[in-house]
C-alpha atoms as an extended CHARMM CRD file, in Angstrom:
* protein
*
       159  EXT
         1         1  UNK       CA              0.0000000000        0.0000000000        0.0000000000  PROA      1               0.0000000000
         2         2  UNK       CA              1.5550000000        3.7000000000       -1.1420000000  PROA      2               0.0000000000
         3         3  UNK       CA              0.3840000000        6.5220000000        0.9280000000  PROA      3               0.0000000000
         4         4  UNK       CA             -2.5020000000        7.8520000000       -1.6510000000  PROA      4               0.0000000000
         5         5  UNK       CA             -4.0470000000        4.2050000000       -0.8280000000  PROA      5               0.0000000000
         6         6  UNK       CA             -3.6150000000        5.1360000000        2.4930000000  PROA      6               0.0000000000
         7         7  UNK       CA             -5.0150000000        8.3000000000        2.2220000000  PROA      7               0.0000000000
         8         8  UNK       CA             -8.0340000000        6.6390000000        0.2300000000  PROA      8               0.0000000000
         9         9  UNK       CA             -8.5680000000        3.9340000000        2.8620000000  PROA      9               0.0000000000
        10        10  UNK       CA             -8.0760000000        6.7770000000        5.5300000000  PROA      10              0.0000000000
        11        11  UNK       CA            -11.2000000000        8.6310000000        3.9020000000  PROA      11              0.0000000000
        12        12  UNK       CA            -13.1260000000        5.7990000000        4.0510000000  PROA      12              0.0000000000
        13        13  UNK       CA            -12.9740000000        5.0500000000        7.3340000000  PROA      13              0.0000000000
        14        14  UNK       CA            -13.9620000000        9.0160000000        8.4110000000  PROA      14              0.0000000000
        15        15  UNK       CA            -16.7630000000        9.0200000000        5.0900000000  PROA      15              0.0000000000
        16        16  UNK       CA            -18.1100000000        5.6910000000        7.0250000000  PROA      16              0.0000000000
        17        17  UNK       CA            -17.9090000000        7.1720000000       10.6410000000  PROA      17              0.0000000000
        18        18  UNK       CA            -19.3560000000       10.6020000000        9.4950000000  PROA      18              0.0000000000
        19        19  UNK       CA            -21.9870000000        8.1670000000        7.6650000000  PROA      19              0.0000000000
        20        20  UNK       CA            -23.2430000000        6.0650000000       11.4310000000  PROA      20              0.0000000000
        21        21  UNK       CA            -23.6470000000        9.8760000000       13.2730000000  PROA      21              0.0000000000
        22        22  UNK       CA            -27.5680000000       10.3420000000       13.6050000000  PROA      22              0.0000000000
        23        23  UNK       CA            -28.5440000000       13.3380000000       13.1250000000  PROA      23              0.0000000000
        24        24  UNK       CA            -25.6650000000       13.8210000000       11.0080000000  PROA      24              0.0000000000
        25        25  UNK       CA            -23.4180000000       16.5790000000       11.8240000000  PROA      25              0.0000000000
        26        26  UNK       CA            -21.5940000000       19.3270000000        9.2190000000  PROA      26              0.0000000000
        27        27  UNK       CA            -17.8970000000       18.6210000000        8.9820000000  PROA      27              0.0000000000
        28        28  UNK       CA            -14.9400000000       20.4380000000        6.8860000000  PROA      28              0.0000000000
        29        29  UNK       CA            -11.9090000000       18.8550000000        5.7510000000  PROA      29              0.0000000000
        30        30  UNK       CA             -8.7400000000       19.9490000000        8.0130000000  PROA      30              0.0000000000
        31        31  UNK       CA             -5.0620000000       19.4170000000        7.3350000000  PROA      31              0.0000000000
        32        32  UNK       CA             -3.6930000000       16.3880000000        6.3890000000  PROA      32              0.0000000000
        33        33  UNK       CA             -0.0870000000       15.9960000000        7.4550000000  PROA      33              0.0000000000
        34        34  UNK       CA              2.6540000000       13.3630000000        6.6730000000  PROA      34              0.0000000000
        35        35  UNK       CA              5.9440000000       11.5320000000        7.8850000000  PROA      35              0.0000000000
        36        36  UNK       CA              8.3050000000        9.8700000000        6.3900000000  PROA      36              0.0000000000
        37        37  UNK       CA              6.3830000000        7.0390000000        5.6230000000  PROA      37              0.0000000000
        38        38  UNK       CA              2.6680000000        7.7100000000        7.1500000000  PROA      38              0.0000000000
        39        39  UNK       CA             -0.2110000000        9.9200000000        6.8000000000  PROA      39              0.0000000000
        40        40  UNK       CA             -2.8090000000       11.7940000000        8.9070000000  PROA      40              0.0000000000
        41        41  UNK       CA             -6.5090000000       12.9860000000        7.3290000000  PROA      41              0.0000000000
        42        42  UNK       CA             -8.3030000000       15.4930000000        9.9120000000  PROA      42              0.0000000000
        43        43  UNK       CA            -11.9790000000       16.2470000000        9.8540000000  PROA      43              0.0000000000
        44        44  UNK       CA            -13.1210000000       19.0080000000       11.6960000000  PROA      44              0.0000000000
        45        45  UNK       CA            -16.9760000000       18.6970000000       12.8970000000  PROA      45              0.0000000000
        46        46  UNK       CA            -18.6780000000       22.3800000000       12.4340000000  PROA      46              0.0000000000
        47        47  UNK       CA            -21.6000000000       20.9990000000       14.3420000000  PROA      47              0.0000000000
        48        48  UNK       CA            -21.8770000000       22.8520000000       18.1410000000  PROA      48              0.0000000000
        49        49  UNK       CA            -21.9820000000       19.5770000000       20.2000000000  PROA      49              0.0000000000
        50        50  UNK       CA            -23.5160000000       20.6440000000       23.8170000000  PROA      50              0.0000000000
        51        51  UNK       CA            -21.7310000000       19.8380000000       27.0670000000  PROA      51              0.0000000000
        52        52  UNK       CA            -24.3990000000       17.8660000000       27.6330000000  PROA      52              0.0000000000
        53        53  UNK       CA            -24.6100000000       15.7520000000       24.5610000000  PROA      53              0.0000000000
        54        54  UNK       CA            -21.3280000000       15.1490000000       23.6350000000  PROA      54              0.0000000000
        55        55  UNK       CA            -21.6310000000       11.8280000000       25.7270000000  PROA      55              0.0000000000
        56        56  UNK       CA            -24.3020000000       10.4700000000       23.6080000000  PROA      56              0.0000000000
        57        57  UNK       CA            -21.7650000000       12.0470000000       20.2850000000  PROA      57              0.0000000000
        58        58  UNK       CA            -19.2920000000        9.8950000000       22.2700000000  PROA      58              0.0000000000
        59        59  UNK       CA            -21.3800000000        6.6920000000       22.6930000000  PROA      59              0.0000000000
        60        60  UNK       CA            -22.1540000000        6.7290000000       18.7600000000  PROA      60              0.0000000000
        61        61  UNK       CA            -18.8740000000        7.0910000000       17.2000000000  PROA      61              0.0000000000
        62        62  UNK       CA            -17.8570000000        4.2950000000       19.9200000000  PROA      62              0.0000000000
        63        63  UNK       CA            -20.2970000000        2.0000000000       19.2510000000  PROA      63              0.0000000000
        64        64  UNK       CA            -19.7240000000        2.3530000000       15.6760000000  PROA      64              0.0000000000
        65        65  UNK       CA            -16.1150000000        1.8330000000       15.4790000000  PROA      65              0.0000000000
        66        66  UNK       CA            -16.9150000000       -1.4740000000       17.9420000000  PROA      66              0.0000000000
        67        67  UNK       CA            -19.3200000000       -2.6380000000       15.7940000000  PROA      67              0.0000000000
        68        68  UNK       CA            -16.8650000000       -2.2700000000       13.3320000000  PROA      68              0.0000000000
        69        69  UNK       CA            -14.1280000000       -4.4450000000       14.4100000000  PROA      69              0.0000000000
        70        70  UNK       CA            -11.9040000000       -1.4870000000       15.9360000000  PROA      70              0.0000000000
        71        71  UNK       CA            -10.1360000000       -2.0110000000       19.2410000000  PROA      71              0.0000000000
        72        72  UNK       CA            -10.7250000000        0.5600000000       21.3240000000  PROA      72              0.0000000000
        73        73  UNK       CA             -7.4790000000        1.2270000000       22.6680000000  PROA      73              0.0000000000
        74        74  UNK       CA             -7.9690000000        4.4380000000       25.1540000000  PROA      74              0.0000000000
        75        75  UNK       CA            -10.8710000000        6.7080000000       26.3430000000  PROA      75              0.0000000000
        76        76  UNK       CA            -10.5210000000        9.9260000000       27.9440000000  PROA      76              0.0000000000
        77        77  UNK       CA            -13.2210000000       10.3970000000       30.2220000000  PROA      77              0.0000000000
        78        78  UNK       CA            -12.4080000000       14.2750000000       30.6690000000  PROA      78              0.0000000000
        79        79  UNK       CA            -15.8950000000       16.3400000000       31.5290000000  PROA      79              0.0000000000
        80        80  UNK       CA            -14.1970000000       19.1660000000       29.1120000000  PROA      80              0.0000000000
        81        81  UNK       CA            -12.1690000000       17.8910000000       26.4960000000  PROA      81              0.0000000000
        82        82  UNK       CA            -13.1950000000       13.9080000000       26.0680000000  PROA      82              0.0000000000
        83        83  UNK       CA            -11.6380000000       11.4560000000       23.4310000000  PROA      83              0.0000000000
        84        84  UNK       CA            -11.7230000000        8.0480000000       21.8630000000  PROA      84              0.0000000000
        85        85  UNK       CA             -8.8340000000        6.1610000000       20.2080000000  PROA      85              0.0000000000
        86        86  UNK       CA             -9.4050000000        2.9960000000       18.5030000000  PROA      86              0.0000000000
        87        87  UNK       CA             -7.5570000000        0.8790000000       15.8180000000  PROA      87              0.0000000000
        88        88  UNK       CA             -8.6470000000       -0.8730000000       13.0690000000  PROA      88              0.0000000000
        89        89  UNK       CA             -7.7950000000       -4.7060000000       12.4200000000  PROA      89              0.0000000000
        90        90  UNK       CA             -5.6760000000       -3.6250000000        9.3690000000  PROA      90              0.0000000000
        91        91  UNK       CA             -3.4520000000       -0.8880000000       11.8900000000  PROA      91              0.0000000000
        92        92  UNK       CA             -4.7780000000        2.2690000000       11.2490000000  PROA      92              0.0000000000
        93        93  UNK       CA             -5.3290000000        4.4320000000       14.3950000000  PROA      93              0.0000000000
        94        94  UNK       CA             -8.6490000000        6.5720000000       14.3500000000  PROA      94              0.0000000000
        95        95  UNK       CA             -9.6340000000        9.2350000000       16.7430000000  PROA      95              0.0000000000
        96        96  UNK       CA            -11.9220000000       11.9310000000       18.1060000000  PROA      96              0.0000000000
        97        97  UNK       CA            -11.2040000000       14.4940000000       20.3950000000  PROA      97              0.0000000000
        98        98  UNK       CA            -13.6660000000       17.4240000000       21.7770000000  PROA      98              0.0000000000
        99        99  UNK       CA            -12.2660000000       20.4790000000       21.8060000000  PROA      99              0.0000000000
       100       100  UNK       CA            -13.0990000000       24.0850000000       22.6770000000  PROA      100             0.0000000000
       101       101  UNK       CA            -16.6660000000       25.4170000000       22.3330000000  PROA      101             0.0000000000
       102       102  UNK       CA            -17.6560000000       21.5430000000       21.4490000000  PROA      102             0.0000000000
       103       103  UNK       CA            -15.2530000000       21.5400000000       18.6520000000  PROA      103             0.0000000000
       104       104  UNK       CA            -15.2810000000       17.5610000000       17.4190000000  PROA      104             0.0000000000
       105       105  UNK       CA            -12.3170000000       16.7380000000       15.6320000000  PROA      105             0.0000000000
       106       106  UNK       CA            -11.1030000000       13.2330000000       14.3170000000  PROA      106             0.0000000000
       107       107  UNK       CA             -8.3350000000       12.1000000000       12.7920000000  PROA      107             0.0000000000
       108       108  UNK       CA             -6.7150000000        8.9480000000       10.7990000000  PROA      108             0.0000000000
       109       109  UNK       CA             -3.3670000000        7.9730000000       11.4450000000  PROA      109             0.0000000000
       110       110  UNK       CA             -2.1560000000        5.3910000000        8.8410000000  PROA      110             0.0000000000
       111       111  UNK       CA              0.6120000000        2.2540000000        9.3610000000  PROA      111             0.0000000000
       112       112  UNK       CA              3.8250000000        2.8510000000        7.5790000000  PROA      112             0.0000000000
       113       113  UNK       CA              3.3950000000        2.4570000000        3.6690000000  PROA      113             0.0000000000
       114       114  UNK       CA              5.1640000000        3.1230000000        0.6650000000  PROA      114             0.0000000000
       115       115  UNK       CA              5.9570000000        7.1970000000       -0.0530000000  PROA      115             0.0000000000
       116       116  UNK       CA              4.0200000000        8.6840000000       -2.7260000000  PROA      116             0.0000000000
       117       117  UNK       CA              2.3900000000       12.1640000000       -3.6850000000  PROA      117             0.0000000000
       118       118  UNK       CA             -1.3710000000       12.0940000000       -1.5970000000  PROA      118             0.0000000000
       119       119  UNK       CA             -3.9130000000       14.0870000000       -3.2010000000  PROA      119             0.0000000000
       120       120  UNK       CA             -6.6780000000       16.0990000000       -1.5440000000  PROA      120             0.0000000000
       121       121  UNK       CA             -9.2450000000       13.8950000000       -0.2430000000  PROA      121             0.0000000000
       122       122  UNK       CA            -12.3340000000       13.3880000000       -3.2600000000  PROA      122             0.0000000000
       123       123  UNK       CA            -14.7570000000       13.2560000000       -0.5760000000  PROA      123             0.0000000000
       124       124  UNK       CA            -16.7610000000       17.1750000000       -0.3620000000  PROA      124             0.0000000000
       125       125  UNK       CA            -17.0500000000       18.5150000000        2.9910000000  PROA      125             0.0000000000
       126       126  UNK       CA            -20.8890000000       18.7900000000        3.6450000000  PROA      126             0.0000000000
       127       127  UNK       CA            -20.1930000000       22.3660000000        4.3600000000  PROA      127             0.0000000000
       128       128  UNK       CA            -18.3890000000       25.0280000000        3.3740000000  PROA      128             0.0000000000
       129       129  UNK       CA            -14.7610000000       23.9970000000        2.2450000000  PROA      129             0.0000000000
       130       130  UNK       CA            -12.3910000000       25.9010000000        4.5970000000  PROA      130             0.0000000000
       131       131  UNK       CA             -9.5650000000       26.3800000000        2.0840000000  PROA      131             0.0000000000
       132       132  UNK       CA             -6.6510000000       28.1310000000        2.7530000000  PROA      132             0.0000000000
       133       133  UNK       CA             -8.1020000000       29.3140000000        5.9900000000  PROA      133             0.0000000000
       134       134  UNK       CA             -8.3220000000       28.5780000000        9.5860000000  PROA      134             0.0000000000
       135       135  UNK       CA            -11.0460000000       26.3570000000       10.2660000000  PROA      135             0.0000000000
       136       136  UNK       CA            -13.6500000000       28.4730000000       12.7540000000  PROA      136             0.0000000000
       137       137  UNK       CA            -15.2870000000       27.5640000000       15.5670000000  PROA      137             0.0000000000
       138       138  UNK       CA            -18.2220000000       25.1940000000       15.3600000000  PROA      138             0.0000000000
       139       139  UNK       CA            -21.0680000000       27.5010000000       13.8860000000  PROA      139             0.0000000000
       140       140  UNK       CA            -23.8090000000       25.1270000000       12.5210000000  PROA      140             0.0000000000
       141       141  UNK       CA            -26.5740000000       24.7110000000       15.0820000000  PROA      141             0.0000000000
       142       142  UNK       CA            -28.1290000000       21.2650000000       15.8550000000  PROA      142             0.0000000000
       143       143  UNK       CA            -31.7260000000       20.8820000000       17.4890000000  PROA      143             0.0000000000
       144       144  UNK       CA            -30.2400000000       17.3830000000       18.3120000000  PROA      144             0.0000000000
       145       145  UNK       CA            -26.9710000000       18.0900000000       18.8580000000  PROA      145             0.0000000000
       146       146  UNK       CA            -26.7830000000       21.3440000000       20.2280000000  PROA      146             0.0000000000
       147       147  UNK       CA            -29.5060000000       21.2580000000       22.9680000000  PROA      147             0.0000000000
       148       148  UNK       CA            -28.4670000000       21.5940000000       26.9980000000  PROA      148             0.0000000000
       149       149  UNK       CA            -29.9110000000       19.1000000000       27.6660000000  PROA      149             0.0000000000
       150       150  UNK       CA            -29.2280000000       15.7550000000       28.0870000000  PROA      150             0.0000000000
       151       151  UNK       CA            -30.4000000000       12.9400000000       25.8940000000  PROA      151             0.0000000000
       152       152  UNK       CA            -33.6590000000       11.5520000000       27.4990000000  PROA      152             0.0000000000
       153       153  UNK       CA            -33.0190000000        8.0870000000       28.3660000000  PROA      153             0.0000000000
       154       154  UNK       CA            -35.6890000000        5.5400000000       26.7510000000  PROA      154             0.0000000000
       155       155  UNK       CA            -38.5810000000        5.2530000000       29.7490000000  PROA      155             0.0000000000
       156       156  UNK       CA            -38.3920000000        1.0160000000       30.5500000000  PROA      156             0.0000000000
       157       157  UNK       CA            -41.6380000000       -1.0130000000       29.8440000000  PROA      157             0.0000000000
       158       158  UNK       CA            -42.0550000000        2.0500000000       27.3000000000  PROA      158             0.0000000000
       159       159  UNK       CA            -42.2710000000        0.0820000000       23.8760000000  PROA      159             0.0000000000
C-alpha cells in the first residue's frame, strides 16, 4: 500500500464514521499531514456539540467503530475535552477528540506504507470547504446536537 491508498482507505474510514452519526453533523476537511512514511486525514466537525450531549456524540462514534471491528485502545473520560482512540484490524489508528466550544475533531493515522504524492481527499465537505483558511469555531446549530440538555433516556416497559 503507497500513501494515496492510504489516504483513500483513511477517507473511508472518516466518510463511514461521518456516515453512522444520527442526526448527522456538518464537517470540513482539516489538514492532512505526513511523515516519512505515514499519513494523517483530519476532519473538523462544524456541528456545536452541547456539554451535555457530547456523551451520547461519544457513545455513537464508539459503538460504531466497535461494531466495526476497531479495538478501542484508550478513552478519555475528561468532563471538558473527552476522546476516543481505537484501531482498526488492518493498523490504522482513528480518533476523536472534543475540543473548545464543542469543537469535534477526528483524525486517521495510517501504518507505515510506501511514499508517494497524496492528493486532496475526493470526498466534499458537507459544508463550506475551509480552504486556505483557519477552520472556525463550530457555527452550525443542531436541534439534536446542540440542545443543553441531556439525551432523554428511553422510559423502561415504554415500547
Amino acid at each position: 500500500m503507497n500513501m494515496q491508498q492510504a489516504a483513500e482507505r483513511s477517507d473511508a474510514l472518516l466518510d463511514s464514521t461521518f456516515n453512522a452519526i444520527n442526526p448527522s453533523v456538518q464537517w470540513a476537511h482539516d489538514d492532512t499531514t505526513s511523515g516519512s512514511c505515514d499519513l494523517t486525514r483530519r476532519r473538523a466537525v462544524m456541528t456545536d456539540i452541547s456539554e451535555a450531549r457530547r456523551g451520547s456524540f461519544l457513545g455513537t462514534v464508539e459503538r460504531f467503530w466497535r461494531e466495526s471491528g476497531y479495538e478501542i485502545v484508550s478513552v478519555n473520560a475528561s468532563q471538558k475535552y473527552p476522546a476516543i482512540f481505537a484501531r482498526t484490524p488492518d493498523g490504522f489508528g482513528i480518533n476523536v477528540e472534543i475540543a473548545d466550544q464543542g469543537q469535534a475533531h477526528f483524525e486517521v493515522n495510517t501504518p507505515c506504507v510506501e511514499k508517494s504524492e497524496v492528493a486532496a481527499p475526493s470526498t466534499p465537505p458537507n459544508g463550506p470547504a475551509y480552504e486556505n483558511v483557519e477552520i472556525p469555531r463550530p457555527n452550525v446549530r443542531s436541534d439534536f446536537w446542540s440542545v443543553a440538555t441531556p439525551v432523554p433516556s428511553a422510559v423502561p416497559g415504554g415500547g
